[in-house]
Structure formats: structure tokens, C-alpha cells
C-alpha positions in Angstrom: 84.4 133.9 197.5 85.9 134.6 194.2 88.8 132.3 192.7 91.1 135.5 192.7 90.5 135.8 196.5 91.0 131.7 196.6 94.4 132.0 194.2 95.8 134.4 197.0 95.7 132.1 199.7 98.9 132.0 201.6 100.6 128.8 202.7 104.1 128.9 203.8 104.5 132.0 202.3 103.4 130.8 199.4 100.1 131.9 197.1 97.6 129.2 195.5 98.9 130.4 192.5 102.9 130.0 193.4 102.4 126.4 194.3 99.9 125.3 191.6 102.9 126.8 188.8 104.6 124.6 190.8 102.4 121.9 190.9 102.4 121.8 186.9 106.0 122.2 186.6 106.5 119.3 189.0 104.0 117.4 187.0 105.7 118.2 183.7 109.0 116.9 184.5 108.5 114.2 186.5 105.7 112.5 184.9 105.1 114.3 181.7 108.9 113.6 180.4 108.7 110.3 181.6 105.7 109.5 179.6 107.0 111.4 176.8 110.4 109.4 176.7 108.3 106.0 177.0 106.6 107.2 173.9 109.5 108.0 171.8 111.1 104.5 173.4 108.2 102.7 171.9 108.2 104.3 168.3 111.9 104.2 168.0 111.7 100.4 169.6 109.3 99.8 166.2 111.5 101.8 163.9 115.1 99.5 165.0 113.0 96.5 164.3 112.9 97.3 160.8 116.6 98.4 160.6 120.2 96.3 160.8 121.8 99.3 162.1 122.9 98.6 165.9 122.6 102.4 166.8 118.8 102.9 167.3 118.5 99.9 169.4 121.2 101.4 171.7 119.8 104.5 172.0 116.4 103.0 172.8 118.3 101.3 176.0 119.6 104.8 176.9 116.1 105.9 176.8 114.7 103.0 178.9 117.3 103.5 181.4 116.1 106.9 182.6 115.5 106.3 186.0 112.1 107.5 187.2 113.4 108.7 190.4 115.7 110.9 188.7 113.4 112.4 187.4 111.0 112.6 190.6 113.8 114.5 192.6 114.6 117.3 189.3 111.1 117.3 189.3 111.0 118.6 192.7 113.9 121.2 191.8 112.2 122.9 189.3 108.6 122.7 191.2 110.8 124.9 193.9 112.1 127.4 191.5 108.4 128.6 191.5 108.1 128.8 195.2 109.7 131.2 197.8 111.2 128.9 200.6 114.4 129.2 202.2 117.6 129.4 200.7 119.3 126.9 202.7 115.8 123.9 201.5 116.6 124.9 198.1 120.4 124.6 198.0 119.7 121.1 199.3 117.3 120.3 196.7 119.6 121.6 193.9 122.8 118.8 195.5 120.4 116.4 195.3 119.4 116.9 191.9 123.3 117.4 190.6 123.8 113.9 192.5 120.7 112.4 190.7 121.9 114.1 187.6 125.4 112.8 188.0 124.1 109.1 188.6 121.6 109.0 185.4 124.9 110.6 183.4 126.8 107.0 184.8 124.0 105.1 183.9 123.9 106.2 180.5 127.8 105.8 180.1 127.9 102.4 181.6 125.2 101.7 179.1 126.9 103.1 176.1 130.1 101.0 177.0 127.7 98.0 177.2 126.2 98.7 174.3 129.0 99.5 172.0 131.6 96.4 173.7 128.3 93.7 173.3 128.3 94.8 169.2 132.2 94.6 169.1 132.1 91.3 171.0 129.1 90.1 168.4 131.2 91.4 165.4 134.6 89.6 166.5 132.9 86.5 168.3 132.8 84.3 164.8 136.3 85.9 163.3 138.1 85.9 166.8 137.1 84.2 169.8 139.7 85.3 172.3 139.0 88.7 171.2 135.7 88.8 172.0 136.5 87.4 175.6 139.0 90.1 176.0 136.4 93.0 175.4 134.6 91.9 178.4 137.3 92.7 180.9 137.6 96.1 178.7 134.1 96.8 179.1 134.8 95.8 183.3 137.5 98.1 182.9 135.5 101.2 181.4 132.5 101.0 183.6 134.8 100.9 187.1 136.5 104.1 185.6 133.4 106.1 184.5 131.7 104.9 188.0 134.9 106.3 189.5 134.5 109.9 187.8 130.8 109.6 188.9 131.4 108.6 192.8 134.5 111.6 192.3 131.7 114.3 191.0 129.4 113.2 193.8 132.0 113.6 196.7 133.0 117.1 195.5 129.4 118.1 195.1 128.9 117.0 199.2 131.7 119.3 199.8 134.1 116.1 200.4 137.9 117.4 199.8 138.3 115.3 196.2 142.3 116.6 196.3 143.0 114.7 199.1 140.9 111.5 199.0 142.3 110.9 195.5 146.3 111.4 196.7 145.4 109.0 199.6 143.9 106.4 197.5 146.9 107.0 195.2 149.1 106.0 198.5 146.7 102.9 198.9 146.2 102.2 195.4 150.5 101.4 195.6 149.9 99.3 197.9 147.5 97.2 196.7 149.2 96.6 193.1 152.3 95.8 195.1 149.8 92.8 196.7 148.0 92.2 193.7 150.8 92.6 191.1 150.4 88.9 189.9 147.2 89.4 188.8 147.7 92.4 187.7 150.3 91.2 185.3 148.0 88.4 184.0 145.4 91.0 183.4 147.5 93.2 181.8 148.5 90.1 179.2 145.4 89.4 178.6 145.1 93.1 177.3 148.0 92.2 175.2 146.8 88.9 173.8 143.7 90.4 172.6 144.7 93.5 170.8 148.1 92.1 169.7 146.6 88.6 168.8 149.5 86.3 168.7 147.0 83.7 169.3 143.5 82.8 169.3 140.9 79.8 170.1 141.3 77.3 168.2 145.3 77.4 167.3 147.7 74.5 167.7 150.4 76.1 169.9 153.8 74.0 171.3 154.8 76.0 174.5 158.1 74.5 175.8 157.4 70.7 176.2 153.9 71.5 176.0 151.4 71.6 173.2 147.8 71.2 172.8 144.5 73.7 171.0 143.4 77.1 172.9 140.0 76.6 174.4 139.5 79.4 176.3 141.3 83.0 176.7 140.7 84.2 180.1 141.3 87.5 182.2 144.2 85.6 184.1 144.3 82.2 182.6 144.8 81.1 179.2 143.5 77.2 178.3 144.6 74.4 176.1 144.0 71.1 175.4 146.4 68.8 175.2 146.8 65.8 172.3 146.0 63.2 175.6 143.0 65.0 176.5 144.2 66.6 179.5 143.9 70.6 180.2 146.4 73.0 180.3 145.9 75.8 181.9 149.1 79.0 181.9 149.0 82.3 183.5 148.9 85.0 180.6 151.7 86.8 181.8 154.1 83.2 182.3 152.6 82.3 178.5 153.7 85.7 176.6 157.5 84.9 178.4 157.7 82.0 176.8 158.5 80.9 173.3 155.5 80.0 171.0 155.3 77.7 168.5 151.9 78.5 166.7 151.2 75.8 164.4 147.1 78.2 163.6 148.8 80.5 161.7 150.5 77.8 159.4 149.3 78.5 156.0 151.8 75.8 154.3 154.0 73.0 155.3 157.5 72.6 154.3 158.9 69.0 154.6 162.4 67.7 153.9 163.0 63.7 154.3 166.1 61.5 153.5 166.5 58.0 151.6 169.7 56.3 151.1 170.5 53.5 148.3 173.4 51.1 148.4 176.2 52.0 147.1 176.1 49.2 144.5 173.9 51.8 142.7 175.7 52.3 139.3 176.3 56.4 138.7 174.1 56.4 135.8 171.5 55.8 138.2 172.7 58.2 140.9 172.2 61.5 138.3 168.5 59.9 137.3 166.8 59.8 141.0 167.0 63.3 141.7 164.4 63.5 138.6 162.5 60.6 139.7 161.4 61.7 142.9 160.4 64.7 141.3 158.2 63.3 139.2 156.9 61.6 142.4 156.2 64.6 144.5 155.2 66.7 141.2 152.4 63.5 140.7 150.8 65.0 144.5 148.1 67.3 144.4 148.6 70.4 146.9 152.6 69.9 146.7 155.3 71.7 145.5 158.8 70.7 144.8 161.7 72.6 146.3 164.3 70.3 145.6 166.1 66.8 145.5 170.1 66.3 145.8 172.3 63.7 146.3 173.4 64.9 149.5 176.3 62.8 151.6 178.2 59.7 151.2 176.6 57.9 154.7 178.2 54.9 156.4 176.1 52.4 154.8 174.3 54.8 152.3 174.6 57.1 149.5 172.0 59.9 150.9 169.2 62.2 148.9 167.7 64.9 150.5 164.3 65.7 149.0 162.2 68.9 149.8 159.5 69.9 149.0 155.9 72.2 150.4 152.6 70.7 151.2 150.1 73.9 150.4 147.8 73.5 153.5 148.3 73.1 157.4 146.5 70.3 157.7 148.7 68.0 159.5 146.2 64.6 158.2 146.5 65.7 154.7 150.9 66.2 154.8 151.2 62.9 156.2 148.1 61.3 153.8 150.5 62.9 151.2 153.9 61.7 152.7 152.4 58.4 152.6 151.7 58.0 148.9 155.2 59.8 148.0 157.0 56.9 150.0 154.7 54.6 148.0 155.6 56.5 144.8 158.9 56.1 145.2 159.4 52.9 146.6 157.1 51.4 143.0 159.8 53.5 141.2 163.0 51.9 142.6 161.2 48.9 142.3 161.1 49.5 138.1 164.4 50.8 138.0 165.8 48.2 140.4 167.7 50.6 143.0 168.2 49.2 146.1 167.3 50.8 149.7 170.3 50.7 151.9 169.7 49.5 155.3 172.3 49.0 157.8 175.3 46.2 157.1 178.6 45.8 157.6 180.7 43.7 155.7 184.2 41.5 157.4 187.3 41.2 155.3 189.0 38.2 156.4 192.6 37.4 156.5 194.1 34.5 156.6 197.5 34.5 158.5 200.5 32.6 157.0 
């Protein structure tokens, strides 16, 4: 028997030589691409070990996540393309291999989003912790709608009316943000917190009669810790109505104080103080003088206002430095011998005749 006679074999409705073109093209997609991506995964793996550049390691995850039985069922489409069978088998085949198609096209989106929030995280995680925390719920975000748009595609290719499930979920989708507006809210401010950034981990914030250091920036919650030790733990949306008080974003302290002297004090003295604690505050490193007047005649006092800028937030260091200006100051009244007021009264007695 010769092989031509053997190659003309039919087998439902099919020659030897139909189904072995088919055989091959089968073999080529689903196992010769597949062997041929693992090879280029391998080489370009190599190559991004070599390189800083975060874009060939992401494209060598894309690669990996090719899913073998994606490639199995397109496999099986284009084997069919050789072959006459009937029309109804191969539009079958050809929805399942859009459906496979569409899944591997959400895989690979959810794995660029992955990719590309993990580096932003990495880039902002040292410069701005909440940040960071917030693009998770952005990359939750992203894959739920692209995974949408997929399960959409899907639906319509099964023939499934997309027009009307997408207005009914629109009716149900009311009602459930109605329930879940709280949340939604909190999200939403979390949103806000991260790309407007009026606050991060790590600043000193006074909310209300509250105040303590962020710890955490979460999806609903925001965390701080108090100056007792205790937690306190806001709502994002409740923290963004209130009034803030961020003491992280200081990047000097201005500090006005009084003193009073007795009003003994001759004038002569009066006109010199206003230079002498000058000289005090001027003496400080990381200071600088605003001012010093005599300001008010008190009830037991003659009153200077001094002002003046400590050049760091640190709230240690301003009152290290307040310190040694009260020392300053109280060794130069000392030299010149002005007195410190403190409260007296003094009685005037009269005798009756």
C-alpha cells in the first residue's frame, strides 16, 4: 500500500493528510509557542538581572502568566481550521477560544496593574508611607474594573443581552451604595488623602481635643498614636471634616513669651532690656529674633513681649532653647539688677482723726 493511498484515508470526512496539517498546527500553537515563550522568559529573565530598569522584569511576568490552557483550547481552533467538520462544532470552538482569549487579555491587565502599582508603591514607600498604602486600594480598584470589562466581553460573546444586565446592575448597584455609603465615603477619603496628601505617616497632627503621630493610613480607617500611648483610630471621611492641626509639615517654630519687672525699674533701664534680650536670643544657635517691646503697663508689672523663630520643628530642641534664653536672661537682670515682678499688693493705711 503506498503512503499516497495511506494519506487518503477518510476519517470523519476527513483525509490522513487534513488531520496530520492539523495535527502540526495544533502542535505548533499549543506546545511549540508555549516552549517558545518559556525560552524567551528565560533569556529575558537573564537579561533584567543585569538591568535596574523595572520594565523587563514586568514583561517577563506577562510572559510567565500565559496560561497553558489558553493556549491548549486556540490550539484546538486553529487545528480545526484545517479540517472539514460541521459548522455549528466549529463556531463553538471559535467562543471558546474568544473566551480563553478574553481571560489571558485580563490576566495580563491585572498583571500590568500589579506590576506598575508594586513599583509606584516601592518608589513612594520610603518618601510617603500613606501613599504607598493608598495605591493598594487603587490597584484593588483597577483589577475589579478590568475583570468587569472581561466578565462583560465574555457575557456578550455567550449571547447574554450585555444592555440589560448592565442597566439592572446599574438599578442594584443604587442600592447597594445607598447601604454601603459609609464605607464608601471612607474609601473615597482615602482616595483623597493619598493623592492630595494633607498628611502622612509619621506627622504630629492635633484633631479637635485630640492629638497624637499617624501610624497607619488605611482604606477606611486612619491611625494615631496618642502622647499616652493609646491608639486613635478616625474614619477617613469624619478626619477630612475636621480641622487639622499638622505639626509634620512645621519647618520652623515661632515663639512669643512675656516677662514683667517691677515698676521700681528706673526708665533708663526700661529703654535698655528690649536690647538685652536681644542679645540673649541672638546668643542661641538655630534662632532668630523677631522682636522685643515693652508692651503693657500690668497690674503688678511693667510687661515685654519678646518674639522670636526657632529654625527647626523639633519640639525638644525649642524648649532646650527656651530654657537657656530664660537662663540668659534671668543672669542678665541679675548684672543689671532689674527686678522680676511677681504678684503684690501693697495697703495704704489711714488713720482716722
Amino acid at each position: 500500500m503506498s503512503l499516497n493511498t495511506v494519506m487518503q484515508f477518510q476519517f470523519l470526512d476527513n483525509n490522513a493528510w487534513s488531520w496530520l496539517h492539523a495535527l502540526l498546527a495544533f502542535l505548533f500553537t499549543a506546545v511549540g509557542v508555549r516552549l517558545l515563550l518559556k525560552i524567551i522568559a528565560d533569556r529575558l529573565e537573564k537579561f533584567a538581572k543585569r538591568t535596574s530598569t523595572p520594565l523587563d522584569d514586568a514583561a517577563v511576568g506577562l510572559i510567565r502568566k500565559t496560561k497553558w490552557w489558553v493556549l491548549f483550547i486556540i490550539g484546538i481552533y486553529v487545528a480545526i481550521r484545517f479540517l472539514d467538520i460541521d459548522p455549528a462544532a466549529t463556531e463553538w470552538v471559535q467562543g471558546f477560544a474568544t473566551i480563553a482569549l478574553f481571560i489571558q487579555a485580563g490576566i495580563w491587565m491585572s498583571g500590568v496593574i500589579t506590576a506598575w502599582i508594586e513599583h509606584s508603591r516601592q518608589r513612594r514607600l520610603a518618601s510617603s508611607p500613606a501613599a504607598a498604602t493608598g495605591l493598594i486600594a487603587v490597584s484593588i480598584v483597577a483589577r475589579i474594573a478590568s475583570w468587569s470589562i472581561v466578565l462583560l466581553l465574555v457575557l456578550d460573546n455567550l449571547g447574554v443581552n450585555v444592555t440589560a444586565l448592565v442597566a439592572s446592575l446599574g438599578v442594584g448597584g443604587v442600592a447597594v451604595a445607598l447601604a454601603v455609603q459609609n464605607i464608601l465615603g471612607d474609601l473615597f477619603a482615602s482616595f483623597s488623602i493619598v493623592f492630595d496628601k494633607p498628611f502622612g505617616v509619621g506627622d504630629f497632627l492635633i484633631i479637635d481635643k485630640y492629638l497624637g503621630s499617624v501610624e497607619r493610613v488605611g482604606l477606611k480607617t486612619t491611625r494615631l498614636r496618642s502622647l499616652t500611648g493609646e491608639q486613635l483610630v478616625f474614619s477617613n471621611s469624619d478626619l477630612l471634616a475636621s480641622r487639622i492641626q499638622n505639626y509634620g509639615r512645621m519647618e520652623e517654630r515661632r515663639v512669643d513669651f512675656s516677662i514683667g519687672v517691677t515698676y521700681d525699674t528706673p526708665r533708663s533701664e526700661l529703654k535698655r532690656i528690649p536690647q538685652m534680650l536681644q542679645g540673649v536670643i541672638d546668643n542661641q544657635q538655630q534662632t532668630r529674633f523677631d522682636r522685643a517691646h515693652f508692651k503693657s503697663y500690668g497690674d503688678f508689672s511693667l510687661v515685654f513681649e519678646i518674639v522670636y523663630y526657632v529654625i527647626s520643628p523639633d519640639y525638644n530642641l525649642y524648649m532646650d532653647i527656651q530654657e537657656s534664653i530664660n537662663l540668659g536672661i534671668h543672669e542678665q537682670f541679675e548684672n543689671e539688677g532689674i527686678e522680676f515682678a511677681y504678684p503684690t499688693q501693697t495697703l495704704f493705711l489711714k488713720r482716722s482723726a
